[in-house]
Structure formats: C-alpha cells, structure tokens
N, C-alpha and C positions, 0 to 999 in steps of 0.2 A: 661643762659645768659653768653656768653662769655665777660670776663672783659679784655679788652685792656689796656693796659698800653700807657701811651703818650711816640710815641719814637723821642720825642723833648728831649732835656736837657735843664732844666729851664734858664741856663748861656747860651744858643746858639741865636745869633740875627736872626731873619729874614733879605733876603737879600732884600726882596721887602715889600710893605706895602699891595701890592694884596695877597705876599704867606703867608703873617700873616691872611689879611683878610679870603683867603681859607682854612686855617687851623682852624682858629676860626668859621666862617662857620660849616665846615666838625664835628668839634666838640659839636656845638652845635644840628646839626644833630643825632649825637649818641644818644645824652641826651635823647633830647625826643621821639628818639624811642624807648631806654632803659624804657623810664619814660609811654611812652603809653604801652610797653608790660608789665612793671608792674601795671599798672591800670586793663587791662583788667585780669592777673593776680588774683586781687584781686575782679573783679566785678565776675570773674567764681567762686571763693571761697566762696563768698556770696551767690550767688546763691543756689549752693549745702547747705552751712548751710541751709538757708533757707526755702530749698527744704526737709532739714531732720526734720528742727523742727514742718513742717506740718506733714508730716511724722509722725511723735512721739504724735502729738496732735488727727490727727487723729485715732492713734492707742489705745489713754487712753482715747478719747473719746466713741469708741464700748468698751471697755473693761468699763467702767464707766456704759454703759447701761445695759452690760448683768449684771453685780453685783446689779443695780435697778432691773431688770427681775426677779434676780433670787431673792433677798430681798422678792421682791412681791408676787411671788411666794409661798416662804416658811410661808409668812405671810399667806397667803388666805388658806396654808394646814394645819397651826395650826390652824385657826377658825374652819377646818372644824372637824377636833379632838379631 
C-alpha cells in the first residue's frame, strides 16, 4: 500500500469551499479504499489460517487412528501369545 502524504499544508486556506469540499471528498475516498484493501487483506489471512488449522486437524486426526489400529492390533497379538 502506497502511503501518501497530504500535500496540503495544514496553515494553507482553501480558496473555494467546492476545493475544500473536493479535497475532503478525494480524501475520504483513499480511506476507504485503503480500509477495504485492508479488510479483504485480512479476510484472505484468515482463510489460509483456517485452511491450515483443518489441515493439521485432519492430519492428527489419521494419525490418531493408525496409533488405535495399531494399539489394537498389538493387543489382539499378545492374546494370541
């Protein structure tokens, strides 16, 4: 995101109340496009988390079953010895 600087000087008058209007306007336009790229920003960011924490759950969730498999496993081959 490129950060503009206001290149007004806070001591400089507007000479019309339209080019103040248009400048606050114009400025208020930045904002919230500034303000929706950082939303969507942070809605892609959650995504991905979200996307990895299934990720990881499905991942210790098969690993959780082979360790039952194989528990059951080991159990059924000491009964049978």
């Amino acid at each position: 995101m490129d950060k503009q600087t206001n290149k007004r000087s806070f001591l400089e008058v507007y000479s019309s109340e339209e080019e103040e209007t248009a400048d606050v306007n114009k400025l208020q336009e930045e904002f919230e496009n500034e303000s929706t790229l950082s939303t969507e920003s942070m809605d892609s960011e959650s995504a991905d988390f979200n996307n990895n924490v299934a990720l990881r759950l499905e991942i210790s969730f098969y690993v959780y079953l082979q360790i039952c498999a194989l528990v059951s496993f080991n159990k059924s081959v000491m009964k049978i010895t």
